[in-house]
C-alpha positions as CSV (number, residue, x, y, z in Angstrom):
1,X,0.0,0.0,0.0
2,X,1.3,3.3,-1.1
3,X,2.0,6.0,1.9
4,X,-0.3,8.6,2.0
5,X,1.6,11.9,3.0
6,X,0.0,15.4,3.6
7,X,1.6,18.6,1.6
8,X,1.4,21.8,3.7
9,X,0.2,24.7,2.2
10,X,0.2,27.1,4.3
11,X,-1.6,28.3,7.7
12,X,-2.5,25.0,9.2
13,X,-3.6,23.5,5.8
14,X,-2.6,20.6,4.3
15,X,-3.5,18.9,1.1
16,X,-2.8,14.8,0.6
17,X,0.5,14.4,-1.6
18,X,-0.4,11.9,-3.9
19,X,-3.5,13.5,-5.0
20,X,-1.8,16.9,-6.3
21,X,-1.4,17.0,-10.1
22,X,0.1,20.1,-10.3
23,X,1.3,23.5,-8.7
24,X,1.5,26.6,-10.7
25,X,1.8,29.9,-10.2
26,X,-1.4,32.2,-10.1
27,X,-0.6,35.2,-12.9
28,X,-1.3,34.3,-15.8
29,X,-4.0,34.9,-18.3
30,X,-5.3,31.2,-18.5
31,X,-4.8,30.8,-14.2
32,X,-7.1,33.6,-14.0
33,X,-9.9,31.5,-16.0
34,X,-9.1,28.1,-14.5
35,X,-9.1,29.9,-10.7
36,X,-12.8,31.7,-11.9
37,X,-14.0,28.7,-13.7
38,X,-13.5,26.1,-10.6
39,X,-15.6,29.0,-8.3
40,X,-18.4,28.9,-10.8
41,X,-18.5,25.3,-10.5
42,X,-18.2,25.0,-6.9
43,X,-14.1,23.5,-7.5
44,X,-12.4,25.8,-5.8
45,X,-10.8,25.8,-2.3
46,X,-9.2,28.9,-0.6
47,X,-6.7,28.2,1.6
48,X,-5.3,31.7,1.4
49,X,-6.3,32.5,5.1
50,X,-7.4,36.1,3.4
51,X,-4.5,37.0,1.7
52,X,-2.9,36.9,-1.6
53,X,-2.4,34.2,-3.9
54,X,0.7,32.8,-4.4
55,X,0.2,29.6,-5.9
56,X,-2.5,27.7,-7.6
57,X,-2.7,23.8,-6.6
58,X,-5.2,21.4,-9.1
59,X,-5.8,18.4,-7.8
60,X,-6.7,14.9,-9.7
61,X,-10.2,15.5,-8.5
62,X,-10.1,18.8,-10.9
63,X,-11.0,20.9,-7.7
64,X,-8.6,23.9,-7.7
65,X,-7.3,24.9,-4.3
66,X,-5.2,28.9,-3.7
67,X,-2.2,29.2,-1.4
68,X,-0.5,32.0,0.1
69,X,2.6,30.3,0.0
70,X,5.4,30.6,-3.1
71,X,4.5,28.1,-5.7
72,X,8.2,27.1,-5.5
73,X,7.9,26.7,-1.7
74,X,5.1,24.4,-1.9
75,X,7.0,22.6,-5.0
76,X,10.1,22.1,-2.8
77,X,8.1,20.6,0.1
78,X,6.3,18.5,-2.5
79,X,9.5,16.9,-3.6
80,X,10.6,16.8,0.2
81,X,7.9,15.0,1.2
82,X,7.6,12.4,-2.0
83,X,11.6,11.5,-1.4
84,X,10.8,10.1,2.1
């Protein structure tokens, strides 16, 4: 059975490792749509305690989940936690 570690996000939040499908960051043109179109669906997830985004996190489940923390950050501790 595979090991099911948690990826911190930020501010007491924590999203499970293996389900993360990728981690981008939150400016561009096409982030903008994917961040508006998971609200109007009821997809997204805001994590950002109230302040900026930083980084955008999709999931395999398509929901779409805002961090205030560095996408890089969050990309580091990703590949921390997978190499344990």
């Amino acid at each position: 059975m595979q090991k099911q570690g948690l990826l911190n996000i930020g501010f007491g939040n924590f999203v499970v490792l293996n389900r993360v499908v990728s981690i981008v960051n939150p400016t561009s043109a096409p982030m903008r749509r994917l961040r508006e179109d998971a609200r109007q669906d009821g997809r997204l997830i805001d994590a950002t305690q109230g302040r900026k985004t930083r980084a955008i996190i999709v999931t395999d489940s398509n929901h779409v989940i805002l961090s205030a923390i560095q996408a890089e950050t969050i990309g580091q501790r990703f590949s921390a936690e997978e190499g344990e």
